[in-house]
Each structure stands twice: as structure tokens, then as C-alpha cells.
C-alpha positions, 0 to 999 in steps of 0.5 A: 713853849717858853723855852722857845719862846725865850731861845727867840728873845736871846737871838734877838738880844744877841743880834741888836745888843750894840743898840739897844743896851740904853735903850731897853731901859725905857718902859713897854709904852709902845713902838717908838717914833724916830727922826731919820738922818740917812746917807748913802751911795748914789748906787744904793736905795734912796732914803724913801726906798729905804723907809719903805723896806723898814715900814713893809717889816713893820707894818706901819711909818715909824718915821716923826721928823720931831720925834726926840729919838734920832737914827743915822744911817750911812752906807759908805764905800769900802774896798772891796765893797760897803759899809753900813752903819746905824748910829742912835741918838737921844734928845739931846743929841747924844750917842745912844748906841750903834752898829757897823754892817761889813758888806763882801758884795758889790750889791748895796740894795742888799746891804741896805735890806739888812740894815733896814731889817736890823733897825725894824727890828731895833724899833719893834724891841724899843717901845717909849712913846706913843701907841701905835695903831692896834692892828701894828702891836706887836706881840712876843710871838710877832717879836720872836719872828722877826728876830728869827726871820733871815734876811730875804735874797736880793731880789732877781734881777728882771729879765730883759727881753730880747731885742726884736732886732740883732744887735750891731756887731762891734766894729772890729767884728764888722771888719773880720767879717767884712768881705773888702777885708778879703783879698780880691782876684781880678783878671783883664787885658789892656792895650796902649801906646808907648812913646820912645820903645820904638822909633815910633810910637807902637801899640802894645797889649797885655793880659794881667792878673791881681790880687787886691786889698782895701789900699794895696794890691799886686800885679802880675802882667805879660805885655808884647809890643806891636812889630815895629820897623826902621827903614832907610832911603833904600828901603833895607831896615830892620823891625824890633819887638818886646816881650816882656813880664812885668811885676807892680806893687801898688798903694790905692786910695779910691779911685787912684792908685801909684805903682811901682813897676819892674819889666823884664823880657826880651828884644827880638831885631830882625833884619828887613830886605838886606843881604844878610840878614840877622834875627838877634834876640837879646834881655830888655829890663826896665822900672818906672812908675804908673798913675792909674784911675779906675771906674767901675762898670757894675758889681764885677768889671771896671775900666782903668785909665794909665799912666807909665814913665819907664826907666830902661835900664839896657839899651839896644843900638842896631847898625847896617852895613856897619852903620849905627841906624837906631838907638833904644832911649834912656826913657819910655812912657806908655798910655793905654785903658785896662779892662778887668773883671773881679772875684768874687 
């Protein structure tokens, strides 16, 4: 029993032997009363929580603002975590002994738990001065606990409950997800009028096709022209009709869009009420520009206003009897309103 008794002292000695080699020199009056200087990290306990983790070891406030002993206690931060360090003073100010605490974890709480332990226990072994409450007194079996007692985990930390509600995806999630990010299919057909195709201004219509994202899109379109016929005062004339393929690449910024567009296809030309008459057929290419504005009508459909300048890059000319009766122009231009349903 007093084997044990002594192992229990030994560690206690060898735990705290940097702090207390001046100050196991005062004689057993009892647990002493100390002035506390503390210091630390705006992450780490405060100096009341602090007091709070030595006076649960002790049992009772040590803590005298005017008491001749002082203890300095600083938790600093080293990488790749902290430092602690316990510094006794006597009253006279002079150094009394210290200690250093190396932490290897980023939790402070848990550092300033073992310090707190270590100076309970410094003040638990070094009685000079007055005697605290009966019930605090330690005995030399109470000593050889606390010298012997580990150090108790960090506590866990509390568990958060479950928001009632899901969380908001982040922003770049949303936008994965989002189905404007998909491409868009829309299908629809339109009519128009074009100015400088023909002689006259002739009705046009066209089915199309597009595959749509947020700010551009591209376009896929069959458009054929309304026949058209030239006659001269004797009435022998010829009628002209286009069939074309068109291909648009367009920017968007809602409801606008400009797109660039490139048509290729044929010129039918067939000769009216003369006496021989020829039906040639011959390739028609032209590019140009289209201003558009879109209105939706619902979920699904949509309606678009158009605007087209063209840029014909072959040109016709239609003689009879040898004489030059017409002449395709450099430049065309067409109007006309779109309607178009959209998957999904």
C-alpha cells in the first residue's frame, strides 16, 4: 500500500517537477491562493472558462486577485498548431519556475484543458497559505488521483440537427442542373415577303428547325418562293421560283437575336405563252444578315418578328426573242413572322 502510495507521488513529482522545484520548499499550511494573469488566442477558452476547468479539478476558487503568488498563462499560436506555457511568480515578482505545453492539434479547448489540469494540480501540491474549506482538503489519496488521473477527451462536439428544409444547391450546381443549360429542339414554319427576289415583291414560306442554348442557337430551314411571272405588252413573259436551304448561326440576348445566314438552292425560269419555250433550272446562293424579336405565347410555342438583308452572290438575267427582259439585283430583303413550338 505505501508502495503505491509512493508510485502515485513520484508521477506527480515527475509531471510538475519544472514548477515546483521552489515552491515544495514552503511548508504544508494548505492549498495556496494565486493571482492569475491569463493570455490566449481568440479561439481558445476565455480566462473565466479557464478558471472554471481548474476550480471543477479542485473543488473550490483558488483565484485572489491580491494574493502574493502569481501564475501566467499564455496560449500562443505555433505552426503547425499552439503553445501553452505556465510561468510562476513570487511576490516579488520573480521567476518561481514554468512550464511549456506543445500542442500537435488545431483544437485549443484541448490544450487549455491540459494546462488547466497541470496548474490544479500545481496548486493542489504547493499548500502556503490559508486554509481552505474543510470539505476542499486534500488528502494523500485525493493527491495520488489527480496526479494519476488522465486527461479527460475533448468533449464531442454537439450534434446539429437537420435543417427542416433542403439546403440550396451551390450556384454552380443549379446551373448543371438547370434545364435552360440543355439544349432546346423547336420546330415551326413561317411565311414572308421579299423585296428584290422577284420583279415583285413575292410571298415566301418555310419550315425550320433549331437546336437553342441560353445565348445562341442554330437553324436549319427550307424556304420556297411563290411563282412569280414578268410579262411584256404582248403578254409572252416567263415565271421564276426559289427553292432554297438555308443555314443560320444566331447570338440571343432575350427577346433579340442576329444571325448569320447562308442560303443555297435553285432558280426554276419558265417561258409564258412563247413559241419556244425553255423551263432552265440553275444554283442560287446568297448570305446576309436577320434581326429577330420573339414572343412567347405560353410554355411551349412562341411567335417571331424577322427581319432579313441578303447579299445574292449569283445573278440571273432572262432574255426573250434575244432581248434582256429581267435582271436578279445584287440585294434582296424579306419580312415575315415565325411560329415555333419548343422541346421539351
Amino acid at each position: 500500500m505505501m508502495r503505491g502510495r509512493r508510485g502515485r507521488l513520484v508521477c506527480a513529482a515527475t509531471l510538475c517537477l519544472p514548477l515546483l522545484a521552489p515552491a515544495q520548499a514552503r511548508a504544508d499550511a494548505g492549498p495556496i491562493s494565486v493571482a492569475l494573469d491569463y493570455t490566449a488566442l481568440s479561439e481558445c477558452p476565455d480566462a473565466g472558462d479557464f478558471k472554471a476547468l481548474v476550480i471543477g479539478r479542485l473543488g473550490y476558487d483558488p483565484f485572489y486577485e491580491g494574493a502574493p503568488d502569481r501564475v501566467h498563462v499564455q496560449i500562443a499560436s505555433r505552426v503547425p498548431a499552439f503553445e501553452g506555457r505556465i510561468e510562476w511568480r513570487d511576490k516579488e515578482g520573480r521567476w518561481a519556475g514554468d512550464r511549456t505545453f506543445p500542442s500537435r492539434s488545431s483544437d485549443c479547448r484541448e490544450l487549455a484543458r491540459a494546462m488547466a489540469f497541470a496548474l490544479a494540480l500545481q496548486i493542489q501540491l504547493s499548500p502556503s497559505g490559508g486554509t481552505p474549506p474543510a470539505s476542499s482538503a486534500a488528502t494523500p489519496e485525493d493527491t495520488g488521483r489527480a496526479a494519476t488521473a488522465p486527461v479527460p477527451p475533448p468533449a464531442p462536439p454537439a450534434a446539429t440537427p437537420l435543417p427542416s428544409e433542403p439546403r440550396e444547391a451551390p450556384a454552380s450546381t443549379r446551373t448543371a442542373a438547370s434545364p435552360t443549360s440543355r439544349p432546346v429542339l423547336a420546330f415551326g414554319a413561317g411565311a414572308s415577303v421579299g423585296f428584290g427576289v422577284s420583279s415583285s415583291v413575292v410571298p415566301l414560306g418555310r419550315v425550320f428547325g433549331s437546336v437553342a442554348w441560353p445565348h445562341w442557337s442554330l437553324e436549319l430551314a427550307a424556304e420556297v418562293g411563290w411563282p412569280s411571272t414578268v410579262r411584256r405588252a404582248d403578254g409572252a413573259g416567263f415565271s421564276h421560283q426559289e427553292l432554297l436551304l438555308g443555314l443560320a448561326g444566331c447570338g440571343s440576348l432575350a427577346p433579340w437575336s442576329a444571325c448569320l445566314l447562308a442560303k443555297g438552292g435553285a432558280i426554276r425560269i419558265r417561258g409564258k405563252d412563247i413559241d419556244a419555250p425553255a423551263s432552265p433550272t440553275g444554283p442560287l446562293v446568297e448570305t446576309g444578315l436577320r434581326l429577330a424579336v420573339m414572343q412567347p405565347l405560353g410554355r411551349r410555342l412562341y411567335v417571331s418578328a424577322q427581319a432579313e438583308g441578303l447579299l445574292l452572290l449569283t445573278r440571273w438575267r432572262v432574255t426573250l426573242d434575244d432581248n434582256l427582259v429581267w435582271t436578279s439585283p445584287r440585294f434582296a430583303g424579306t419580312m415575315g413572322l415565325d411560329l415555333g413550338v419548343r422541346f421539351p
